[in-house]
Every structure is written in structure tokens, then in C-alpha cells.
The first five atom37 places (N, CA, C, CB, O) and aatype in JSON, in Angstrom:
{
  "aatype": [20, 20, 20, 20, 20, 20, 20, 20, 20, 20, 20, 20, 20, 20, 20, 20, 20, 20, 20, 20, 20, 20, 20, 20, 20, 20, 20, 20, 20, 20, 20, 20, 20, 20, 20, 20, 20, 20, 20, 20, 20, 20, 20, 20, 20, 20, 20, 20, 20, 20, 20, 20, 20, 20, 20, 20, 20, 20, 20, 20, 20, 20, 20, 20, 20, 20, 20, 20, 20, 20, 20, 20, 20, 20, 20, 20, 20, 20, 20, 20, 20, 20, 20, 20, 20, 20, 20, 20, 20, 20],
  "atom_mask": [
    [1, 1, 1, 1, 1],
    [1, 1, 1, 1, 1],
    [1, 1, 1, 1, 1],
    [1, 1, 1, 1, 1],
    [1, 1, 1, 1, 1],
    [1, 1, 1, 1, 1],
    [1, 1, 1, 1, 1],
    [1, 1, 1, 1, 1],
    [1, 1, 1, 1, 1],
    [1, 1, 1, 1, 1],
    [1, 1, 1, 1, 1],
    [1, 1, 1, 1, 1],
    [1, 1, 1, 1, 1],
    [1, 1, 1, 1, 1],
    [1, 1, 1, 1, 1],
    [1, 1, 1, 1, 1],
    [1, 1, 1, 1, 1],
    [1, 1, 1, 1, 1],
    [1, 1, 1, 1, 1],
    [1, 1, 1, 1, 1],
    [1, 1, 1, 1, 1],
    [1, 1, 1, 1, 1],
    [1, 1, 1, 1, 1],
    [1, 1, 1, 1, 1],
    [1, 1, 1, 1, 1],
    [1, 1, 1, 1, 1],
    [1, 1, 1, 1, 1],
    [1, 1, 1, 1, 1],
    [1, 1, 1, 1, 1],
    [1, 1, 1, 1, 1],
    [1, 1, 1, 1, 1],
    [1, 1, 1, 1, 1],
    [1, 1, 1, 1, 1],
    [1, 1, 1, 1, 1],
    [1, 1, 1, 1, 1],
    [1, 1, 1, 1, 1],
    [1, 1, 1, 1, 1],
    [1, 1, 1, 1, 1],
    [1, 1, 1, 1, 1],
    [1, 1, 1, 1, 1],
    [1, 1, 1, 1, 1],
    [1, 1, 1, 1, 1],
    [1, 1, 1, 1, 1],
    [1, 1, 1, 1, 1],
    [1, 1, 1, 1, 1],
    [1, 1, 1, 1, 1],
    [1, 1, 1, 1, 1],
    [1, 1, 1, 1, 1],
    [1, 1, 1, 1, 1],
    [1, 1, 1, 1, 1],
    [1, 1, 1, 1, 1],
    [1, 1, 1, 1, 1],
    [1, 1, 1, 1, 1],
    [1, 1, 1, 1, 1],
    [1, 1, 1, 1, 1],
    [1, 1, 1, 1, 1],
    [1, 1, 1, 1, 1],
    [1, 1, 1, 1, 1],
    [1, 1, 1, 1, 1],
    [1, 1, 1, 1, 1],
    [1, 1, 1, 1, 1],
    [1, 1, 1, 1, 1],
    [1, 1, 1, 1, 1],
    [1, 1, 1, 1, 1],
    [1, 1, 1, 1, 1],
    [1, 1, 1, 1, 1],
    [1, 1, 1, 1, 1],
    [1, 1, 1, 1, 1],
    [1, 1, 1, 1, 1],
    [1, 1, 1, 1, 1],
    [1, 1, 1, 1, 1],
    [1, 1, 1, 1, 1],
    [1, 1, 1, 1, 1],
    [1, 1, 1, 1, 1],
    [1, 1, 1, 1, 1],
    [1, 1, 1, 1, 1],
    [1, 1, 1, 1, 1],
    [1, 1, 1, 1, 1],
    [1, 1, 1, 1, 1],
    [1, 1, 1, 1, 1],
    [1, 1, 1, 1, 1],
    [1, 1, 1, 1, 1],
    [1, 1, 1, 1, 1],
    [1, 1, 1, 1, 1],
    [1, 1, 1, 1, 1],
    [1, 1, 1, 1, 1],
    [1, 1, 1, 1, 1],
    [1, 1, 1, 1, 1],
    [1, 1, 1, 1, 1],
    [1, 1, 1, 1, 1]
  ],
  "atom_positions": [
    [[42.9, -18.16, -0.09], [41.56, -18.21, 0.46], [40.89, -16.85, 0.2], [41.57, -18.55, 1.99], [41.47, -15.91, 0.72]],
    [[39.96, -16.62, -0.4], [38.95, -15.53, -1.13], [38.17, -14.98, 0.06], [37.8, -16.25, -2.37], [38.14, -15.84, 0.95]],
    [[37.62, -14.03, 0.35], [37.09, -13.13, 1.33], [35.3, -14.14, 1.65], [37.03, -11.16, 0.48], [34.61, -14.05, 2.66]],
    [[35.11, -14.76, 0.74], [33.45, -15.36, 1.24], [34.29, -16.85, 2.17], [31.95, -16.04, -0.72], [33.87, -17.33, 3.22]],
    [[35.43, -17.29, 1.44], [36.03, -18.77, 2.67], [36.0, -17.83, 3.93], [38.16, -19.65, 2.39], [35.24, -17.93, 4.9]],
    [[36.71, -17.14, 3.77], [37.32, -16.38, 5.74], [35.94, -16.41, 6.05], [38.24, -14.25, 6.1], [35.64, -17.16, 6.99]],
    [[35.06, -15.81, 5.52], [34.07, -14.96, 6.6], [32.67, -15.41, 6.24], [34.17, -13.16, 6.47], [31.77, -14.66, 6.62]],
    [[32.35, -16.48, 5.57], [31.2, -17.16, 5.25], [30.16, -17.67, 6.26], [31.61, -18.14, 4.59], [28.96, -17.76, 6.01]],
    [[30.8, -18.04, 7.57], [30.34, -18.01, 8.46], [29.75, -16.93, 9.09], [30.95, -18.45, 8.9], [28.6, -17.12, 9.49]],
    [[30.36, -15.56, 9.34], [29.72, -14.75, 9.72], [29.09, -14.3, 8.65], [30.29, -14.0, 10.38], [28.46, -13.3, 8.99]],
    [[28.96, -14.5, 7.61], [27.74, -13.63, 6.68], [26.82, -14.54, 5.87], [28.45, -12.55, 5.48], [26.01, -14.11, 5.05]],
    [[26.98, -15.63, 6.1], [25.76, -16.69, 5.31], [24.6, -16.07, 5.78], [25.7, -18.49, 5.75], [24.24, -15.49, 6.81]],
    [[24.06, -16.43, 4.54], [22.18, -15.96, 4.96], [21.43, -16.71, 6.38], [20.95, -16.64, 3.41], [21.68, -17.51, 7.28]],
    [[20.8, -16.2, 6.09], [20.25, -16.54, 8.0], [18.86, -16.72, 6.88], [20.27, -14.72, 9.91], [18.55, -15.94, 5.99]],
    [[18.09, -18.17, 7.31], [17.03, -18.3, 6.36], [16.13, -17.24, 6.98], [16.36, -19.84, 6.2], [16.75, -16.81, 7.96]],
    [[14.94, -16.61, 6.86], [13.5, -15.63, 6.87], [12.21, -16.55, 6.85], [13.38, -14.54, 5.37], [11.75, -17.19, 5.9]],
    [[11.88, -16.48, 7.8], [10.48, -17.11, 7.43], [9.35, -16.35, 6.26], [9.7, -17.15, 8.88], [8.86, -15.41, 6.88]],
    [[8.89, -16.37, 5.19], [8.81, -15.93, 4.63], [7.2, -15.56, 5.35], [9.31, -16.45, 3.52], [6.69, -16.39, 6.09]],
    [[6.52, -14.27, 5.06], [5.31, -13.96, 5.37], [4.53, -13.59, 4.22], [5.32, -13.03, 6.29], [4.93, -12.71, 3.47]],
    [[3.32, -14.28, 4.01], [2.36, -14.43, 2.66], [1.57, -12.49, 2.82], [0.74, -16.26, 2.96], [0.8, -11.95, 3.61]],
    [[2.32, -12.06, 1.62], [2.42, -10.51, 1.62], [0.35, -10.15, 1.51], [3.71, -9.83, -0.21], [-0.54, -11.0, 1.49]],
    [[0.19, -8.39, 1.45], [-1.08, -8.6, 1.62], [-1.63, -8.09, 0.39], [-1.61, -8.05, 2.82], [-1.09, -7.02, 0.12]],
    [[-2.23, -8.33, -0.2], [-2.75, -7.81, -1.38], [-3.07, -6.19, -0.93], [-4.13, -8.74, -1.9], [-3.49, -5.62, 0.07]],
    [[-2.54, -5.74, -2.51], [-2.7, -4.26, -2.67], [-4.6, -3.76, -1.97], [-2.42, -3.92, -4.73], [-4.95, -2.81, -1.26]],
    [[-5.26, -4.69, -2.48], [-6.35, -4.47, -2.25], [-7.26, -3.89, -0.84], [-6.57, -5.42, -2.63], [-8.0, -2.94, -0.58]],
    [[-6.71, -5.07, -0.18], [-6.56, -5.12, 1.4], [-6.02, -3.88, 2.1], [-5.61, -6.25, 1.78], [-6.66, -3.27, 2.96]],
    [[-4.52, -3.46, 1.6], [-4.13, -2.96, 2.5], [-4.36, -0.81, 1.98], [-2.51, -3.84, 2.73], [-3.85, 0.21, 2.43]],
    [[-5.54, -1.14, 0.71], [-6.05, 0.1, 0.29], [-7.03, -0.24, 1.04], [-6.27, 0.52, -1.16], [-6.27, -1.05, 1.55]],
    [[-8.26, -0.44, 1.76], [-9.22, -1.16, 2.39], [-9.04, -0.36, 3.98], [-8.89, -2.95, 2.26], [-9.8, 0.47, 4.48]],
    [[-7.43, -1.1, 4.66], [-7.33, -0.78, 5.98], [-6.8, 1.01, 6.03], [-6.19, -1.98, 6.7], [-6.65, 1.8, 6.97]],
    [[-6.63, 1.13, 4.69], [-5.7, 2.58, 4.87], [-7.28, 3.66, 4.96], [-4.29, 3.02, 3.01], [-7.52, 4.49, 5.83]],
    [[-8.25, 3.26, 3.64], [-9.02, 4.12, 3.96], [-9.94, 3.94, 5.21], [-9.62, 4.33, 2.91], [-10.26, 4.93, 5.88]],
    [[-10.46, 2.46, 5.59], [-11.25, 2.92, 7.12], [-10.13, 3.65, 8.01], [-11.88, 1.38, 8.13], [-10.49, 3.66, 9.19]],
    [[-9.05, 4.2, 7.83], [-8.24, 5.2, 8.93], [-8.34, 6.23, 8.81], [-7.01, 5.22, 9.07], [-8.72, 6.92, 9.76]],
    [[-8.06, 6.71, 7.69], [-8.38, 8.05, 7.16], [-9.36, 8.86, 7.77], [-8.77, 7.94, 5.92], [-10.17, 8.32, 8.51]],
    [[-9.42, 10.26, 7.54], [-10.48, 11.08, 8.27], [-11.84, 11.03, 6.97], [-9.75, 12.96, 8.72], [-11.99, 10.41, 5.91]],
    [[-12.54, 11.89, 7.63], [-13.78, 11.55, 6.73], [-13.63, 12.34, 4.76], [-15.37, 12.42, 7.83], [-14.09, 12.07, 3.65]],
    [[-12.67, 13.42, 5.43], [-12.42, 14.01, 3.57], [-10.91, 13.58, 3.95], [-12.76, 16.29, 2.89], [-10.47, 13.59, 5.1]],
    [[-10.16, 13.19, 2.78], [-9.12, 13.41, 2.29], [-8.99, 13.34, 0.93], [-8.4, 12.78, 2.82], [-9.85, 13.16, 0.06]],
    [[-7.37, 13.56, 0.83], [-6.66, 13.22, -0.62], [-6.78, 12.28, -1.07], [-5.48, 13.26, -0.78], [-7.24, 11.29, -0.5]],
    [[-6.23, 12.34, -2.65], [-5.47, 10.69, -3.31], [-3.78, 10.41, -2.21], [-4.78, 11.04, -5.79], [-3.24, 9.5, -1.58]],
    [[-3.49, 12.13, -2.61], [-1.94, 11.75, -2.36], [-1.29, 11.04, -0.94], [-1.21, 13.1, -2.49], [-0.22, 10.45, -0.82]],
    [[-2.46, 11.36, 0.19], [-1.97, 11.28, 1.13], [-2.5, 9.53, 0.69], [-2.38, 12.34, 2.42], [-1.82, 8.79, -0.02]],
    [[-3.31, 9.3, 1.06], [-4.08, 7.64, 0.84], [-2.81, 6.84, -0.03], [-5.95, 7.68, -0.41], [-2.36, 5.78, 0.41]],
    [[-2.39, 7.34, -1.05], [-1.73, 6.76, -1.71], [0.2, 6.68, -1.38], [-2.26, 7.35, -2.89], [0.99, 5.84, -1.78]],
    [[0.38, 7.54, -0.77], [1.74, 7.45, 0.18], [1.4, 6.72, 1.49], [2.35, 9.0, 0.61], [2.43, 6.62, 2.16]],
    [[0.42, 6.21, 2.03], [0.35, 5.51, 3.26], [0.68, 3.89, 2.64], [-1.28, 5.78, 4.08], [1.51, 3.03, 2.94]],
    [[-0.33, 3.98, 1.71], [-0.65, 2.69, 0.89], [0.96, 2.12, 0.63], [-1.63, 3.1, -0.76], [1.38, 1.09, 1.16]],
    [[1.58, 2.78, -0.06], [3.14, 2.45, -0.76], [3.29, 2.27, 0.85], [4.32, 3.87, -1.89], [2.96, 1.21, 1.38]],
    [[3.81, 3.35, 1.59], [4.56, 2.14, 2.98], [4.05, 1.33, 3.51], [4.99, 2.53, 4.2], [4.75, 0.37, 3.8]],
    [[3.2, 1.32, 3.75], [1.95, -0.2, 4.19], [3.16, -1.29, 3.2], [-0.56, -0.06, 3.13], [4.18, -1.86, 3.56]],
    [[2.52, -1.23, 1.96], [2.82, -2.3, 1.85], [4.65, -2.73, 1.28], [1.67, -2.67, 1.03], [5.08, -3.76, 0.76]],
    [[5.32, -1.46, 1.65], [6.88, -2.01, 1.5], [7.03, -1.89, 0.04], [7.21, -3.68, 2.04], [7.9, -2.56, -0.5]],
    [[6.01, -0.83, -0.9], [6.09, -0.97, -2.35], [6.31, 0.46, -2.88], [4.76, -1.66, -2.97], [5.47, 0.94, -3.65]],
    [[7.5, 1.22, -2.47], [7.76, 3.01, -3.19], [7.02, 2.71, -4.53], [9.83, 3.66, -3.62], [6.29, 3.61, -4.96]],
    [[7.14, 1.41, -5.31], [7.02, 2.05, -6.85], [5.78, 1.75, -7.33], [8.08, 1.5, -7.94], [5.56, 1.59, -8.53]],
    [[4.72, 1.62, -6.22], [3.36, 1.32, -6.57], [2.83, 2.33, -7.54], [2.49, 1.26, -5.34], [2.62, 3.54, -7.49]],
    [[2.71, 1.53, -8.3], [1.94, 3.19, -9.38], [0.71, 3.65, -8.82], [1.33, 2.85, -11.29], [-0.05, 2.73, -8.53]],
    [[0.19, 5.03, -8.55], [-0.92, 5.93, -8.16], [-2.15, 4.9, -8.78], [-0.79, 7.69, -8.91], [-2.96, 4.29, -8.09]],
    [[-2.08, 4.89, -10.12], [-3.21, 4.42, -10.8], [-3.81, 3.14, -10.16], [-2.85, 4.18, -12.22], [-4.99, 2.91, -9.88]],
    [[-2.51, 2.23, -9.96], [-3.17, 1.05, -9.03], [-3.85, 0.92, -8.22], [-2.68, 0.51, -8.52], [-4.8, 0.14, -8.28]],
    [[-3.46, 1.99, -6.74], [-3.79, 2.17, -6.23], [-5.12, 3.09, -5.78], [-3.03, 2.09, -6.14], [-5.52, 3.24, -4.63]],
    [[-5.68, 3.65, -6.92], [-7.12, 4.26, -7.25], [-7.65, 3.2, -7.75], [-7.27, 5.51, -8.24], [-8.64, 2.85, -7.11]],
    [[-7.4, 2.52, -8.67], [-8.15, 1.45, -9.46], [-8.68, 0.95, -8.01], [-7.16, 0.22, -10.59], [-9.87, 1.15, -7.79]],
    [[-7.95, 0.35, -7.04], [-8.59, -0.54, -6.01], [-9.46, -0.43, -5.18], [-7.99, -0.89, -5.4], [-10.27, -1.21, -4.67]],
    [[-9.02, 1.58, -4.97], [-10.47, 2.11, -4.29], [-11.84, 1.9, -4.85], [-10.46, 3.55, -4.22], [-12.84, 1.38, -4.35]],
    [[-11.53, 2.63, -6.44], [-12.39, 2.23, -6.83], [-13.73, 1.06, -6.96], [-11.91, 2.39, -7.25], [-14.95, 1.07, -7.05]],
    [[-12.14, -0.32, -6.9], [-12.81, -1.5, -6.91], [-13.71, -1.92, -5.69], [-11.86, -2.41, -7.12], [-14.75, -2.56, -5.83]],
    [[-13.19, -1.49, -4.46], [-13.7, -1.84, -3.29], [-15.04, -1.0, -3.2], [-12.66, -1.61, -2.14], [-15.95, -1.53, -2.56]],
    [[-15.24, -0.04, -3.65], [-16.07, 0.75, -3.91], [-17.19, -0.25, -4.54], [-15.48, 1.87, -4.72], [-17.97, -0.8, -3.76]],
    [[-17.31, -0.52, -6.13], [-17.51, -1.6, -7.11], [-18.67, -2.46, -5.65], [-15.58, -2.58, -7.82], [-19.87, -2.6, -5.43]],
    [[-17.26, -2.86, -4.94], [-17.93, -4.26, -4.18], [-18.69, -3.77, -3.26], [-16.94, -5.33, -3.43], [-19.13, -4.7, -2.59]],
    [[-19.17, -2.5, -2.81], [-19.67, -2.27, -1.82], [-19.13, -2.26, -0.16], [-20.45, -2.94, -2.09], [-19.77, -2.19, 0.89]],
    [[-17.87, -2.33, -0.4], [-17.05, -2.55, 0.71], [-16.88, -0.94, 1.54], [-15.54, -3.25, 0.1], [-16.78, -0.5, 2.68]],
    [[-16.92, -0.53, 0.33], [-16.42, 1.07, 0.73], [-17.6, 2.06, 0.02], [-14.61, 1.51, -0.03], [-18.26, 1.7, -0.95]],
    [[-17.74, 3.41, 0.7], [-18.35, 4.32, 0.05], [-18.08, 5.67, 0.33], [-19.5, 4.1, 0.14], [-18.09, 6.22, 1.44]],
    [[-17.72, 6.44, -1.43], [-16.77, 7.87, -1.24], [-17.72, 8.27, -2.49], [-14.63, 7.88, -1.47], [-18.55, 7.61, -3.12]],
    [[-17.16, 9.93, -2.64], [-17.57, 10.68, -3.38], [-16.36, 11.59, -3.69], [-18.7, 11.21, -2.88], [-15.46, 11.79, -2.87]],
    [[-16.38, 11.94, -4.47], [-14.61, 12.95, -5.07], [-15.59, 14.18, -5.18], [-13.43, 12.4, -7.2], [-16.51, 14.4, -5.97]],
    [[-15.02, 15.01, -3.95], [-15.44, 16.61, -4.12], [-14.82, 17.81, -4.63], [-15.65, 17.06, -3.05], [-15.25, 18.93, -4.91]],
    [[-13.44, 17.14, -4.7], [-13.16, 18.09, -6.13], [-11.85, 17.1, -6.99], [-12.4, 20.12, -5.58], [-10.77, 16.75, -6.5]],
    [[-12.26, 16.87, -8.14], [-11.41, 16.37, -8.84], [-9.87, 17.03, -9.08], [-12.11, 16.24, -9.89], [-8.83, 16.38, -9.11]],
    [[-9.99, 18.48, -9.25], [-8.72, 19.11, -9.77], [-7.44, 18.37, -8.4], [-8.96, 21.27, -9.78], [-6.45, 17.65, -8.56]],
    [[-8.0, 18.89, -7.29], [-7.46, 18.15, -6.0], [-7.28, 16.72, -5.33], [-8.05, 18.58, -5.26], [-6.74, 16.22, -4.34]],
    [[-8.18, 16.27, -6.64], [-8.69, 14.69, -6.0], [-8.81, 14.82, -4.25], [-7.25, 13.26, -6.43], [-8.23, 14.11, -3.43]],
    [[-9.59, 15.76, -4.02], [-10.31, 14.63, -2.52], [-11.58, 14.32, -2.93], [-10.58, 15.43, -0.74], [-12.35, 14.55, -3.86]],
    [[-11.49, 13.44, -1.38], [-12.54, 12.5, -1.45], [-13.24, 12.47, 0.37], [-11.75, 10.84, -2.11], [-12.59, 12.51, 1.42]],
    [[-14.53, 12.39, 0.21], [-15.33, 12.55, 1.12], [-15.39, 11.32, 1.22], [-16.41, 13.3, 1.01], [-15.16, 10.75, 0.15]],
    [[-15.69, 10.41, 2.39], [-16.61, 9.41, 3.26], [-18.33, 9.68, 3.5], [-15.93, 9.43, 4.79], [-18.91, 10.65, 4.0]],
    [[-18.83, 8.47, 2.95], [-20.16, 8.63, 3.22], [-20.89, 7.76, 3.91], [-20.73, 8.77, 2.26], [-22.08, 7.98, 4.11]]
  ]
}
């Protein structure tokens, strides 16, 4: 008898209800209405990755979306210094 017969019982998967994840978009959205009125990329963009349970979110993605929300009028910033990437609230 192989180690998964003995103990299959105590270690079978236990099903997960699965939860419909949130788009990158969204949860760049709730990160910046938190934020103070200037910040970083870096900080925005390390909240963003644990928000959404994703270390290997690439940076770029996660600007693209500001951006985008920006685009839609959802959001409105200004980058006051690029070398630093912050960014003001307006």
C-alpha cells in the first residue's frame, strides 16, 4: 500500500469555491482612489501586485491601466517628475 492509499483521506483536496478574480483594471482603480494625493509608480504598483495575489505583474501593465482609466475619464493625474515617476491627483 503506497503513501496516497494510507493517507488519502486525510489529504484529498477539499473542493474551493472558486471566486471570479478582479480585473487588473479594477483593482489599479481602488488602489489609486487610496493613495495620497502625490505618489509613486513603485509604491501604486507593489500594492497593486498584492491586491491582486499577482508578484509577477509586470510594472508596464500596471501603468498601461492607469493610464487607461485615465483614457476613460475615470481617473485624473499628472506625472511631476518623470525621472521619479510621481504622480499628483487632480
Amino acid at each position: 500500500m503506497g503513501l496516497l492509499e494510507t493517507f488519502g483521506e486525510v489529504f484529498s483536496p477539499i473542493p474551493l469555491k472558486r471566486q471570479k478574480a478582479k480585473s487588473v483594471y479594477k483593482i489599479v482603480k481602488d488602489v489609486y482612489d487610496m493613495m495620497n494625493n502625490e505618489f509613486d509608480s513603485i509604491t501604486l504598483i507593489r500594492i497593486v501586485r498584492y491586491k491582486s495575489l499577482r508578484p509577477d505583474l509586470y510594472d508596464g501593465t500596471i501603468l498601461r491601466e492607469l493610464r487607461q482609466l485615465r483614457e476613460d475619464g475615470k481617473i485624473n493625474f499628472t506625472v511631476i517628475d518623470r525621472r521619479k515617476s510621481k504622480y499628483k491627483k487632480l
